[in-house]
C-alpha distance (Angstrom), angle and dihedral (degrees) to the residues before:
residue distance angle dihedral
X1 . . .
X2 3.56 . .
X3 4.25 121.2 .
X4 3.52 85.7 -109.0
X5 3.54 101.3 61.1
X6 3.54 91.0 58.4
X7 3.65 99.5 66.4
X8 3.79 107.1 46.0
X9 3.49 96.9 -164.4
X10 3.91 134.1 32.2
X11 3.65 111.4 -106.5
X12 3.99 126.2 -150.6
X13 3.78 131.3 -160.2
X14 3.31 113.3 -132.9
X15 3.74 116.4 -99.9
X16 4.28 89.3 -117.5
X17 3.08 93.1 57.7
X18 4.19 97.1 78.4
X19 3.61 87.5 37.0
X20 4.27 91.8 58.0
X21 3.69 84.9 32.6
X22 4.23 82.6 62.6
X23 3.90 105.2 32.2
X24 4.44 79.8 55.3
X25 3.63 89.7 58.7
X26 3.35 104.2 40.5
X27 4.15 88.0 70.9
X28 3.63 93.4 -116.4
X29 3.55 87.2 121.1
X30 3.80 99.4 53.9
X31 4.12 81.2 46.9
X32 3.75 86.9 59.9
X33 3.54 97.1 39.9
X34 4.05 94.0 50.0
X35 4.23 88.3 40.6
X36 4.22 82.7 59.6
X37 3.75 95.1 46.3
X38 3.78 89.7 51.3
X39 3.62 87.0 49.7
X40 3.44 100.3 52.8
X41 3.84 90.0 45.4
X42 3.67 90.7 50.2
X43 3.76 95.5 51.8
X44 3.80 89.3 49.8
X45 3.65 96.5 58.5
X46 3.57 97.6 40.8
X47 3.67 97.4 53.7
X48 4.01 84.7 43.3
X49 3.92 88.5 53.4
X50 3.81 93.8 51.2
X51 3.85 92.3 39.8
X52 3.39 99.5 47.9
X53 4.01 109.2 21.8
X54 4.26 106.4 20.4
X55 3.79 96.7 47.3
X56 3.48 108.5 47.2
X57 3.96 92.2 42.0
X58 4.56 84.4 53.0
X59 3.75 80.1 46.4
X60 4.03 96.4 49.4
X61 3.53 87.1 45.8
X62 4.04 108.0 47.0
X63 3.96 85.7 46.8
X64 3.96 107.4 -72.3
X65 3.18 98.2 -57.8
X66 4.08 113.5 179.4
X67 3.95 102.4 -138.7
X68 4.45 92.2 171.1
X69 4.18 73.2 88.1
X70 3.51 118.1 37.5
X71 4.06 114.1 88.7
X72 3.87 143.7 151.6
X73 3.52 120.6 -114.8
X74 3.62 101.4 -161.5
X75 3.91 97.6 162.7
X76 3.72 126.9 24.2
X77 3.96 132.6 25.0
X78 3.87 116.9 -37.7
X79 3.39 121.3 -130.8
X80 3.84 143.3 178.6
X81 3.68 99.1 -88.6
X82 3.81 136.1 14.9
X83 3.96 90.0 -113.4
X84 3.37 85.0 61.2
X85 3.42 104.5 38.8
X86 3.90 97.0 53.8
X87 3.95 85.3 42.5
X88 3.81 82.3 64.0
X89 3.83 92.1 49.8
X90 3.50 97.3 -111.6
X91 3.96 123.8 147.9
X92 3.78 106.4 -103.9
């Protein structure tokens, strides 16, 4: 049996393919990879810093205000607390 018998029809890859095959090795996808990390890392201490430092100083300062509970329910069924509220399914 000859090679060619044992493929009964001629099989192409897919022009892409190289051209992934290259844009993987030229590191661009590590690039990517590291710029989403940072991202992700970024976002997480920001929203920590505004959480946990920004707030409660704006609080101290407009006369201790307590902003982990006030919310606007602009769609849905209001509620007492914004535990509660998005429990309910309501837009908070």
């Amino acid at each position: 049996m000859s090679e060619r018998a044992a493929v009964p029809f001629n099989v192409h890859k897919p022009a892409w393919l190289d051209e992934f095959r290259a844009f993987i090795m030229r590191g661009n996808v590590v690039d990517l990879a590291v710029g989403i990390i940072i991202g992700v890392a970024f976002t997480a201490v920001v929203n920590s810093l505004v959480k946990d430092i920004f707030t409660p100083i704006i609080g101290l300062l407009v006369g201790g205000i307590d902003f982990t509970n006030i919310f606007v329910t602009p769609k849905g069924q209001s509620a007492a607390t914004r535990a509660d509220a998005q429990k309910a399914g309501a837009v908070t």
